[in-house]
C-alpha positions as CSV (number, residue, x, y, z in Angstrom):
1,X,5.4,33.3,14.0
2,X,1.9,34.4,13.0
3,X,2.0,33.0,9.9
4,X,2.5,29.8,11.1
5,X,0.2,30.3,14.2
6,X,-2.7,31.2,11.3
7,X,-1.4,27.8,9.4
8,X,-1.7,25.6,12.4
9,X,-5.2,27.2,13.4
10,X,-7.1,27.1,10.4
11,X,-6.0,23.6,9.3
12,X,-6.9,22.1,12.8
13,X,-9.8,24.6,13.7
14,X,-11.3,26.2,10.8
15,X,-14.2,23.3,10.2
16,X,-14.9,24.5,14.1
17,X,-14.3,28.6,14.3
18,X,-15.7,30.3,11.4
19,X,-12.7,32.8,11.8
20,X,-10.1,30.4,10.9
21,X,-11.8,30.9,7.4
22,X,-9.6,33.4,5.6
23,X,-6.3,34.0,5.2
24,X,-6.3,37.4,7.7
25,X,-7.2,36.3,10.8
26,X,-8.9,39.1,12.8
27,X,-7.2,40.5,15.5
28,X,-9.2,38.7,18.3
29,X,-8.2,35.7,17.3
30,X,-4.4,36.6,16.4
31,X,-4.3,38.0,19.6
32,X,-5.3,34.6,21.6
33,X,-2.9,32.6,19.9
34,X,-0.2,34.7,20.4
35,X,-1.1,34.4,24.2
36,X,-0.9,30.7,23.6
37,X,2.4,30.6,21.9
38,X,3.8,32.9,24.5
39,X,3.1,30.9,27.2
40,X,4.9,28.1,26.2
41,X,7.7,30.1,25.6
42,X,7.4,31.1,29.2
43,X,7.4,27.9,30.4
44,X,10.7,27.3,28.9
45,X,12.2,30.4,30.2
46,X,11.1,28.9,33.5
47,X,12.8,25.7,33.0
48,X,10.2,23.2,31.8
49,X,11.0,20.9,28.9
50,X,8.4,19.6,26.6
51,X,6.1,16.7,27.8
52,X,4.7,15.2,24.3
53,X,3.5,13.0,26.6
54,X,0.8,14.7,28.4
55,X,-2.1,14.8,25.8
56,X,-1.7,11.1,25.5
57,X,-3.5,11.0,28.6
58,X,-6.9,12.5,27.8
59,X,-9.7,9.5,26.2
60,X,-10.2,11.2,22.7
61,X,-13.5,10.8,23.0
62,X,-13.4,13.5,25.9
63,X,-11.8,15.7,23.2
64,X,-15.3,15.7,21.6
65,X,-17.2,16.2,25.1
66,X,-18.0,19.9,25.0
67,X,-18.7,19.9,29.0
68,X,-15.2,18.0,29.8
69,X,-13.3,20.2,27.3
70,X,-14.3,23.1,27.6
71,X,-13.5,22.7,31.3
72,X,-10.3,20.7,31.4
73,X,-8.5,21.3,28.0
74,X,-7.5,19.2,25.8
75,X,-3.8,18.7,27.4
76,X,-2.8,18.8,30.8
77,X,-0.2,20.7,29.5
78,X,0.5,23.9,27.3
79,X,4.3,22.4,27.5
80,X,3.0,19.9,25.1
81,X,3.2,20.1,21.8
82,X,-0.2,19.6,21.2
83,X,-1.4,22.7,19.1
84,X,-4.8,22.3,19.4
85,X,-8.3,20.0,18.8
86,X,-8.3,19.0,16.0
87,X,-10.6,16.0,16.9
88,X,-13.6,18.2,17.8
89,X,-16.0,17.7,14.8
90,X,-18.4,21.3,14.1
91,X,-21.3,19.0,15.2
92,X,-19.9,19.3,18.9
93,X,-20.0,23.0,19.0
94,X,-16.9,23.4,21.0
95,X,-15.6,26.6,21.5
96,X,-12.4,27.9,22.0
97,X,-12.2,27.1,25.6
98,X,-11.6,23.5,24.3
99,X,-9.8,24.4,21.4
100,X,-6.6,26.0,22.8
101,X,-4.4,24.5,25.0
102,X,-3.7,26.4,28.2
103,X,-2.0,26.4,31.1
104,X,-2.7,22.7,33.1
105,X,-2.3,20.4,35.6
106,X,1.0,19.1,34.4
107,X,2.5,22.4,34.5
108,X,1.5,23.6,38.1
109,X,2.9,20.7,39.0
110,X,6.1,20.9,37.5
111,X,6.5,24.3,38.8
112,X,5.6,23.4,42.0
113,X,8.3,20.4,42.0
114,X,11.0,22.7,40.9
115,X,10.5,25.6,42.6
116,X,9.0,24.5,46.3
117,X,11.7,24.7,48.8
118,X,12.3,22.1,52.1
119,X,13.9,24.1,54.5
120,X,13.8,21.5,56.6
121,X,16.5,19.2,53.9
122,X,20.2,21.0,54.1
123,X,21.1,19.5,51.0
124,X,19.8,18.3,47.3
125,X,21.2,14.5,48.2
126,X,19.1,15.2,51.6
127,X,15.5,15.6,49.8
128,X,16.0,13.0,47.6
129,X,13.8,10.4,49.3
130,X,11.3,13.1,50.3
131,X,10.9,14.2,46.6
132,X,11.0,10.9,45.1
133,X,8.0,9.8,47.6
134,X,6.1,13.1,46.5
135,X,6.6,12.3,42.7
136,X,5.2,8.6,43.4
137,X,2.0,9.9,44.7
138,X,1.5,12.5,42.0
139,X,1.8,10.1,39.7
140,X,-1.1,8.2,41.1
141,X,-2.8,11.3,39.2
142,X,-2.2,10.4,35.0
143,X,-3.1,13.5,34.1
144,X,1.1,14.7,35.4
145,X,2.9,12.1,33.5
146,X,6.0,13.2,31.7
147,X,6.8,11.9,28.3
148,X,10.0,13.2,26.7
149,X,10.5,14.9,23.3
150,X,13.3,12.2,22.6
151,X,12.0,8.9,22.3
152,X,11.5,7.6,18.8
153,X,9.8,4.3,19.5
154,X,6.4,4.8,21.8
155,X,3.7,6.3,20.5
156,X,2.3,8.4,23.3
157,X,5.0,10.6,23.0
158,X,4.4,12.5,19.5
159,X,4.9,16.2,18.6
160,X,1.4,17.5,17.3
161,X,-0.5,14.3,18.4
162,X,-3.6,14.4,21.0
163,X,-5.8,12.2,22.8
164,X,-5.0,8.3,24.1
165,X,-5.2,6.6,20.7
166,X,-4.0,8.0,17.4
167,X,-6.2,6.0,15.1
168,X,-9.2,7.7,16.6
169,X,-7.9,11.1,16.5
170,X,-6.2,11.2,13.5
171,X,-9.6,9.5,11.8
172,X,-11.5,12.3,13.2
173,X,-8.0,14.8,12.2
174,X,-8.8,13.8,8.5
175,X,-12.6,14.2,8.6
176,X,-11.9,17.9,9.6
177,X,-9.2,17.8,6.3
178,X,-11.9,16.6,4.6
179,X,-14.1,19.7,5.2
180,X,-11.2,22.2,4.7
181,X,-10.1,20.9,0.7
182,X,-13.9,21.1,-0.9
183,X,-13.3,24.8,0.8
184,X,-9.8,26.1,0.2
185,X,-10.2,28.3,-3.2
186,X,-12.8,30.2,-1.1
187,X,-10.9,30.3,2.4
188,X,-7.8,31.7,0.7
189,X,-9.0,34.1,-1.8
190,X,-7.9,37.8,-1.5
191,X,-8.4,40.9,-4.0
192,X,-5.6,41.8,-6.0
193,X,-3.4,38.4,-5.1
194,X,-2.4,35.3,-6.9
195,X,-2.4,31.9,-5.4
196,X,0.7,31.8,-3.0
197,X,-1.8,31.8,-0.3
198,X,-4.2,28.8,-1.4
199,X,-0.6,27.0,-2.0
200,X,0.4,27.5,1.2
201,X,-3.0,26.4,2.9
202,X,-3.0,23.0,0.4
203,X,0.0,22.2,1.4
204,X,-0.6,22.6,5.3
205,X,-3.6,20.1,4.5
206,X,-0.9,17.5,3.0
207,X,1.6,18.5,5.8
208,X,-1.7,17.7,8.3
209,X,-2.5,14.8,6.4
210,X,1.0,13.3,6.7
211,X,1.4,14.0,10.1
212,X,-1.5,11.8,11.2
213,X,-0.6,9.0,9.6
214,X,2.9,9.0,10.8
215,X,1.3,9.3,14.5
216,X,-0.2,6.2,13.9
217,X,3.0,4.3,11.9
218,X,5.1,5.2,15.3
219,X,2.5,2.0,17.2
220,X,4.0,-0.5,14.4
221,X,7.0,-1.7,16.8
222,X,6.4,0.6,19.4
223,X,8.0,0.5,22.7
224,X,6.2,2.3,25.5
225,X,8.7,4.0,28.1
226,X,7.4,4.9,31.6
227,X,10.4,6.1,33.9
228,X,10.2,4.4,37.5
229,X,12.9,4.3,40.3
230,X,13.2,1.2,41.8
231,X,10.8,2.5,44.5
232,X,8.0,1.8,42.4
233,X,6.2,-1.7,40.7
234,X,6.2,-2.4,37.2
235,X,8.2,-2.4,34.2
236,X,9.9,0.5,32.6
237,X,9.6,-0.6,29.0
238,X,6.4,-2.3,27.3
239,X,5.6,-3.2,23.6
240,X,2.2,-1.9,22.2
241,X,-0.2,-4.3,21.8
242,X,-0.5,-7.1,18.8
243,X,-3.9,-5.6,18.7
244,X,-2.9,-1.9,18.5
245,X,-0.3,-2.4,16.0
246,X,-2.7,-4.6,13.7
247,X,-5.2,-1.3,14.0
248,X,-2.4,0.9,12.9
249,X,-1.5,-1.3,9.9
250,X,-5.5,-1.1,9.4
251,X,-5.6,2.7,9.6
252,X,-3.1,3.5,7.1
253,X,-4.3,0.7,4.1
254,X,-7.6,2.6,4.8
255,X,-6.7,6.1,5.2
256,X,-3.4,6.3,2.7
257,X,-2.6,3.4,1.0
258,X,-6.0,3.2,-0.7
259,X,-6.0,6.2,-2.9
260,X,-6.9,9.5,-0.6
261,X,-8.5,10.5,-3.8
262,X,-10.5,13.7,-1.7
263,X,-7.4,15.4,-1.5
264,X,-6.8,15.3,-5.2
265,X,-8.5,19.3,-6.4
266,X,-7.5,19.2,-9.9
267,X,-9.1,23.3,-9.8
268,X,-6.2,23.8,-6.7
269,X,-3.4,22.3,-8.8
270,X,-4.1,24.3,-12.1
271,X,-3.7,27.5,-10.2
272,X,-0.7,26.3,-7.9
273,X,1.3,24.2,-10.1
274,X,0.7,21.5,-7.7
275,X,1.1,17.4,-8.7
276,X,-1.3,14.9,-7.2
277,X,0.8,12.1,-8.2
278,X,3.6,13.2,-6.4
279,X,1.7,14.7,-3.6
280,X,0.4,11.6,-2.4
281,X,2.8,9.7,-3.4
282,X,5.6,11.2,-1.2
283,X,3.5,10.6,1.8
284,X,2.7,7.5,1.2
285,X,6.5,6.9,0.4
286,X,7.2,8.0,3.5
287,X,5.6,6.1,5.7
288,X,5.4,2.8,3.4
289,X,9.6,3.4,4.3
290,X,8.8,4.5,7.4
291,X,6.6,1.4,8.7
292,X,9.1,-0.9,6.3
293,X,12.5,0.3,7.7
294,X,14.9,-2.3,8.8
295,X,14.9,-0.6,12.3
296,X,11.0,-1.1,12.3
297,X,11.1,-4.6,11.1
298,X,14.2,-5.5,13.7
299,X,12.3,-4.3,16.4
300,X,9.5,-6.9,15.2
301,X,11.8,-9.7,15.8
302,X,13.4,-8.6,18.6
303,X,9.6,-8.1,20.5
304,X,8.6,-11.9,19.2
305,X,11.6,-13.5,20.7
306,X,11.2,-11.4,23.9
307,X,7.0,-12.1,23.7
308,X,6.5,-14.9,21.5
309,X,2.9,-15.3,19.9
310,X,1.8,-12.1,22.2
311,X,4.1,-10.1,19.8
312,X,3.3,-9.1,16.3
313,X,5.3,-11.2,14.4
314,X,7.0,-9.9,11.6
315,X,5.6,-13.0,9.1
316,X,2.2,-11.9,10.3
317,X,3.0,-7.7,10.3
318,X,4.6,-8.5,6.8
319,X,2.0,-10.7,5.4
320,X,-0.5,-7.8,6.3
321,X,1.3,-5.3,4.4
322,X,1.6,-6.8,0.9
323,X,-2.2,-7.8,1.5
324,X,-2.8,-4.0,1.7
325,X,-0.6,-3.1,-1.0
326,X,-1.2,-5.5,-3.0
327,X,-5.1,-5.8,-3.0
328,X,-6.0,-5.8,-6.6
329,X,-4.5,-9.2,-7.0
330,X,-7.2,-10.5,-5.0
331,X,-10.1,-8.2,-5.8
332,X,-9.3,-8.1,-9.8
333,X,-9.9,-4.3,-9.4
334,X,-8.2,-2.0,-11.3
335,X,-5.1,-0.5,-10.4
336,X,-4.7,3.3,-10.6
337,X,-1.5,5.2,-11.1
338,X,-1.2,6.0,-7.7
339,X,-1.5,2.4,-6.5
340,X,1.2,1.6,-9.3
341,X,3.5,3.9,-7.5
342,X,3.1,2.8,-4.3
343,X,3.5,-0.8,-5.3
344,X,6.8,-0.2,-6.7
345,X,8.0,1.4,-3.7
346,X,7.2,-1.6,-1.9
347,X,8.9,-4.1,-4.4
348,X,12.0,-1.1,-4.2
349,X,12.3,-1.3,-0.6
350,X,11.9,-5.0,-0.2
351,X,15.4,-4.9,-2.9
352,X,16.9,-2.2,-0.8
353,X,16.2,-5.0,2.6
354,X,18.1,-7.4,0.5
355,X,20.9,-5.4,-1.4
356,X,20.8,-2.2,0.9
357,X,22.8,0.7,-0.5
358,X,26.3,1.4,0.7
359,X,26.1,3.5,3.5
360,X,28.7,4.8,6.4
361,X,28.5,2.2,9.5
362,X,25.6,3.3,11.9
363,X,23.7,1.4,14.7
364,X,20.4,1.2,14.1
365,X,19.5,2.4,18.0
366,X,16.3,2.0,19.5
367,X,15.7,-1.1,21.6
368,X,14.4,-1.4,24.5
369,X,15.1,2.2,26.0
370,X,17.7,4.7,25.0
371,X,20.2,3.2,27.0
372,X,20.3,-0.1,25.5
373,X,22.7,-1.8,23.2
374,X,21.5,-1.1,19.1
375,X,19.4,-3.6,17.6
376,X,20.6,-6.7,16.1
377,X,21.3,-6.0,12.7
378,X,19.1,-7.3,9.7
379,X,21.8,-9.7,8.8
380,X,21.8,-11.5,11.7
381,X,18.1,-11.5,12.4
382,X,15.4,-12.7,10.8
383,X,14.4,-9.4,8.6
384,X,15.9,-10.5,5.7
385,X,14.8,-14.6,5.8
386,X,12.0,-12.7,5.6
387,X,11.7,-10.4,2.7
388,X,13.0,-13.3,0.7
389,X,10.3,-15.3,1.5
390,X,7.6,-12.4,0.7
391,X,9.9,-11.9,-2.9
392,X,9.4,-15.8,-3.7
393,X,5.7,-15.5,-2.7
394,X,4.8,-13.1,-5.6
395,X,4.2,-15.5,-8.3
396,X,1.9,-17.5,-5.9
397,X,-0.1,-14.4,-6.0
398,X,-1.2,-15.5,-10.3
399,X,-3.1,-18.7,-10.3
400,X,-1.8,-21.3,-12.9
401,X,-3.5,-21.0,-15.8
402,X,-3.1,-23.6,-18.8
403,X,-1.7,-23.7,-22.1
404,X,-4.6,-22.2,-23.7
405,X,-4.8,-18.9,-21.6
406,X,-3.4,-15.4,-21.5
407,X,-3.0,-13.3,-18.3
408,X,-4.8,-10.1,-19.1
409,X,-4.3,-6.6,-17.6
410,X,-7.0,-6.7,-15.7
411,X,-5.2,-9.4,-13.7
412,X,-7.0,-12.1,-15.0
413,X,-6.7,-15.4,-17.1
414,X,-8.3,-15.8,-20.2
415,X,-8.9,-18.3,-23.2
416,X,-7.5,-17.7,-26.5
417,X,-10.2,-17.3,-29.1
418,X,-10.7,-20.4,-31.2
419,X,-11.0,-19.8,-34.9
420,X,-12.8,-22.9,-36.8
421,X,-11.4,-23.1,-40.5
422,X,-13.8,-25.0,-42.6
423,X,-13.5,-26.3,-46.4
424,X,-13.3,-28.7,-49.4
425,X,-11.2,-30.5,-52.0
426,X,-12.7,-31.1,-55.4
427,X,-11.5,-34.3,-56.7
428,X,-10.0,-32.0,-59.4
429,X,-7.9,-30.3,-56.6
430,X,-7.2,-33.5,-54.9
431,X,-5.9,-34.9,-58.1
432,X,-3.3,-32.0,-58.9
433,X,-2.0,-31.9,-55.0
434,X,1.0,-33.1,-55.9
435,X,2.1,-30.0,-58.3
436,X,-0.3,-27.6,-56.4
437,X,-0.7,-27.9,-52.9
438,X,-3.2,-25.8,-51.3
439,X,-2.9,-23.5,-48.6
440,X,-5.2,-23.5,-46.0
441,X,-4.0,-21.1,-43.5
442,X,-0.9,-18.5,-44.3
443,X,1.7,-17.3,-41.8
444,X,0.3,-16.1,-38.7
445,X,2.2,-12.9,-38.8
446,X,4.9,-11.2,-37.0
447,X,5.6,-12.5,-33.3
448,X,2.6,-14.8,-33.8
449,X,1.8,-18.3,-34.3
450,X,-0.9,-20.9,-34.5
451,X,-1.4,-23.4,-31.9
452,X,-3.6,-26.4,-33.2
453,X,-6.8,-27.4,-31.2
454,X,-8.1,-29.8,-33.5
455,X,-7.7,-31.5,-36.9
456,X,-10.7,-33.4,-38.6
457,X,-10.7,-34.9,-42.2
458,X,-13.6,-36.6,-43.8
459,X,-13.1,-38.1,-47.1
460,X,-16.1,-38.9,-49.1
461,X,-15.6,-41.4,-52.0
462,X,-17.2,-41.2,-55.6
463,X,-17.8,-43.5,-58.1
464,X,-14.4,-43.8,-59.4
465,X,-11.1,-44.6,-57.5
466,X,-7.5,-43.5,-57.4
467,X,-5.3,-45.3,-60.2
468,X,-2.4,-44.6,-58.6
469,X,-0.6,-44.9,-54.8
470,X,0.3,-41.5,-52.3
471,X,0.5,-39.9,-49.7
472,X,-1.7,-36.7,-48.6
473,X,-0.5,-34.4,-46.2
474,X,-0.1,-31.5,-44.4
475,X,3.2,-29.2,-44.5
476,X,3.9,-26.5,-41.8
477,X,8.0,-25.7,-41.9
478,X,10.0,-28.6,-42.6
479,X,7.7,-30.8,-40.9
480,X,4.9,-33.5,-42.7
481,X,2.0,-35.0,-41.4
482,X,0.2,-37.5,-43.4
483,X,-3.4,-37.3,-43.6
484,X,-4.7,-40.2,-45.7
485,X,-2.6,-42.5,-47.6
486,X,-3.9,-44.1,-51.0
487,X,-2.7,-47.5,-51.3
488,X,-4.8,-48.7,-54.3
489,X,-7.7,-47.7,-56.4
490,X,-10.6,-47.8,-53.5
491,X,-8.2,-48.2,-50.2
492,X,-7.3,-45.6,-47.3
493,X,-5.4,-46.4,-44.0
494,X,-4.1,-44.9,-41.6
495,X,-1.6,-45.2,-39.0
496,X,-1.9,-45.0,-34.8
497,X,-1.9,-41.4,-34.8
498,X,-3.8,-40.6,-38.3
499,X,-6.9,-42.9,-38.4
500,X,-9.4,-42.3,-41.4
501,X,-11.5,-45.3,-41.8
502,X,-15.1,-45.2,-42.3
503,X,-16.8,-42.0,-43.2
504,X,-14.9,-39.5,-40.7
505,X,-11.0,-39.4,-40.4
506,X,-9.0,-37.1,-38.1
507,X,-5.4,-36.1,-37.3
508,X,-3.9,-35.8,-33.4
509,X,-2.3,-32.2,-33.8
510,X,-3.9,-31.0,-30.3
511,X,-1.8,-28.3,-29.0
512,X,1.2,-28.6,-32.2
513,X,2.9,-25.1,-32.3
514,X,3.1,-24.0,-35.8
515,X,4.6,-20.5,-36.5
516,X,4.5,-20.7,-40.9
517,X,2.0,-21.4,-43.4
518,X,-0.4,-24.8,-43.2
519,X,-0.9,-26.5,-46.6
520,X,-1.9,-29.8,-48.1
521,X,-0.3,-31.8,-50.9
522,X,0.4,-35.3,-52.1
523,X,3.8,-37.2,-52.2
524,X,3.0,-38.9,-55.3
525,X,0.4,-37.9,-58.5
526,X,-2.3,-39.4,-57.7
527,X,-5.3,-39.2,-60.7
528,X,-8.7,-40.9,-61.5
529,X,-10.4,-40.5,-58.2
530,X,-14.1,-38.6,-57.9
531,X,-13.9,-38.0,-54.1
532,X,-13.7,-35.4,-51.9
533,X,-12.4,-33.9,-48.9
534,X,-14.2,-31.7,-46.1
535,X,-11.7,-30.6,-43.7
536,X,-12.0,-28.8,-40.4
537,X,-9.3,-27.1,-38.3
538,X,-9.4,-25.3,-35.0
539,X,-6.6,-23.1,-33.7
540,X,-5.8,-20.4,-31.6
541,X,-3.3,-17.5,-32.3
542,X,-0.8,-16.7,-29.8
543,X,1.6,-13.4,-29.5
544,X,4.6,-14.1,-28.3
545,X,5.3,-10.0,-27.2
């Protein structure tokens, strides 16, 4: 118990109470949070459940209010969970009056309702009415709600959580983890030990770290439950706003799904043993399951058909979440290792949404209070119309590019580099074409090939012409192309798609795939001519793996 009273204290407190700051807490400060633990033990002997409910009713920014703190506590209840402030920042100087919980309002209360006797009522059905009035009025005060340890769906109700809004508090919870990492090595060392203790401390940071964010994941189809008899107005079940569960999906891109790269301390993890990769990654694994579960995304669509456009609808709450996760696609930033990870657990759950593992039948539970029927299941709801639809939207994610580009690693299209090949035929060469063709460009190479931008031909005549008649060409594979075609002793012609009249010729090869050599010969010996040939071709070289 003391060791884990030290844990909770310096992870939440130590940026606040300069004790907190080693691993032996003096005995002073052992001794007050024994007090602390004891009570609450107390308050169990004496009946009282926990309220995780009770902190949710202080403004976290009174948690940071040294006057209103220190005088009122942080919960109205030491029945709470609530450990203690970890949203007081060392620039409030709060001491630990409004750092520890204590006894509160909430508990006088509850002791007073179960332990005050009516001697006028003979009977427990006989005081009904009376105590039910006297509970209605109370409640006119918020700081004695009740919220029970059982509910899974509203977020006010959270083991470890305080103040009224959890993306506030836990902001303020990580700037305070923040402060503590930078600081462990020193915080933990001890003579004559090894490193069990700075392990320990890290991992209550992560364990902090975690926590936080899954207080906030608990708004994303939350369900707020406030018990009423039917003597009071109102309804007993409400869904957090559209606005607050937007801020939640904010929070964790921001604090989790981006890289938490402060809580990466390469020095920590060579001593420990310690892996940032799969550190972070299991909490944000956790939560990316968590906020993605079929129960979460069920209770989506059951709080759009019951709210309609009010409701955060599961297209929208979806479309929001590959944003996040998917960022780079938008930003062309690079994507780390991390990201990587967590981008393949969201593909992997999305699969496990639409081929879900084989699993013993369960109800999903939840709903609209404990007592109501389970959720419609993901087969007959929209969840997985859904998913598919967020599957087929991935390739809209890459641009079309064209037939000259390349998607690069950085996310990116890009040209192929043209390569110009220029040269010329002696009329010596152009006469022995038709027992020596000449290559001009050799295989491309393995998994390669050329594609063709452009073909030009220019054919300049001397003083003497061809005696004989053929054909010159170029051969790639099995495949000729003619390129000029001698018909007499001074002629050339061409046909619709190989023109070479006047002084320039060219050949229409734009965009022909070639994947062998590229030469040029002559059907038929052709001899006595003095002209030459100046050739240009442009092409690109493709991989094809």
């Amino acid at each position: 118990v003391m060791q884990l009273l030290r844990n909770w204290y310096m992870i939440q407190c130590a940026p606040n109470d300069p004790r907190a700051r080693q691993l032996q807490f003096p005995d002073s400060l052992m001794g007050e949070l024994i007090r602390f633990v004891s009570s609450h033990e107390v308050g169990h002997t004496l009946g009282l459940r926990h309220n995780y409910g009770s902190s949710s009713t202080v403004p976290v920014e009174n948690l940071r209010n040294k006057a209103w703190v220190e005088a009122n506590g942080h919960t109205p209840s030491i029945m709470d969970y609530a450990r203690f402030n970890y949203v007081a920042q060392p620039e409030d100087n709060i001491t630990t009056a409004g750092l520890f919980p204590r006894i509160g309002d909430y508990d006088k209360w509850a002791i007073e309702w179960g332990y005050r006797l009516f001697p006028s009522y003979k009977s427990p059905e006989a005081e009904l009415s009376k105590l039910n009035g006297w509970v209605i009025e109370k409640l006119k005060d918020n700081r004695l709600w009740f919220g029970t340890e059982t509910n899974p769906d509203d977020p006010r109700s959270q083991s470890e959580q305080v103040g009224d809004d959890a993306m506030k508090g836990s902001y303020y919870g990580i700037k305070n983890l923040q402060r503590i990492v930078p600081n462990i090595q020193n915080w933990t060392r001890e003579a004559n030990e090894d490193f069990e203790g700075m392990k320990t401390i890290y991992q209550e940071v992560v364990s902090q770290f975690a926590r936080y964010n899954g207080h906030v994941a608990k708004y994303i189809g939350g369900i707020m439950e406030t018990p009423k008899t039917q003597e009071q107005t109102g309804p007993v079940y409400e869904l957090v706003s559209k606005a607050k569960q937007k801020e939640a999906l904010e929070f964790l891109q921001k604090q989790l799904f981006n890289t938490p790269t402060w809580l990466l301390d390469q020095q920590v993890f060579d001593k420990t043993g310690q892996s940032g990769l799969t550190i972070v990654g299991s909490v944000q694994d956790n939560i990316l399951n968590r906020i993605m579960s079929t129960r979460t995304l069920t209770k989506l669509v059951e709080a759009e058909a019951a709210a309609g456009k009010k409701a955060y609808g599961i297209l929208e709450y979806m479309g929001g979440v590959k944003a996040g996760v998917w960022s780079e696609l938008v930003t062309k930033k690079p994507i780390d290792v991390y990201r990587r990870n967590l981008q393949k657990t969201h593909v992997n759950t999305l699969i496990n949404i639409l081929n879900p593992p084989a699993v013993s039948t369960a109800s999903f539970g939840g709903g609209f209070g404990p007592a109501a029927p389970s959720l419609v299941s993901a087969e007959k709801s929209d969840v997985r119309t859904v998913v598919n639809d967020i599957t087929d939207s991935y390739e809209d994610l890459i641009t079309a590019g064209t037939t000259s580009q390349y998607w690069r690693g950085d996310k990116t299209w890009q040209t192929f580099p043209v390569t110009e090949l220029t040269g010329s035929l002696t009329a010596a060469q152009i006469n022995a074409l038709d027992t020596t063709p000449i290559t001009l460009l050799g295989v491309a190479g393995a998994n390669k090939y050329y594609v063709i931008e452009n073909t030009a031909f220019h054919y300049k005549a001397g003083t003497t012409g061809f005696t004989t008649a053929g054909n010159l060409r170029l051969k790639y594979v099995t495949a000729n192309r003619n390129i000029l075609t001698v018909q007499n002793a001074s002629t050339l012609s061409g046909t619709t798609d190989r023109v070479y009249l006047g002084a320039t010729s060219s050949l229409d090869l734009e965009n022909t795939v070639i994947n062998d050599s590229i030469s040029i010969e002559c059907s038929a010996a052709i001899s006595g001519g003095d002209g030459t040939i100046n050739y240009s071709i442009k092409y690109r070289i493709v991989t094809t793996s």
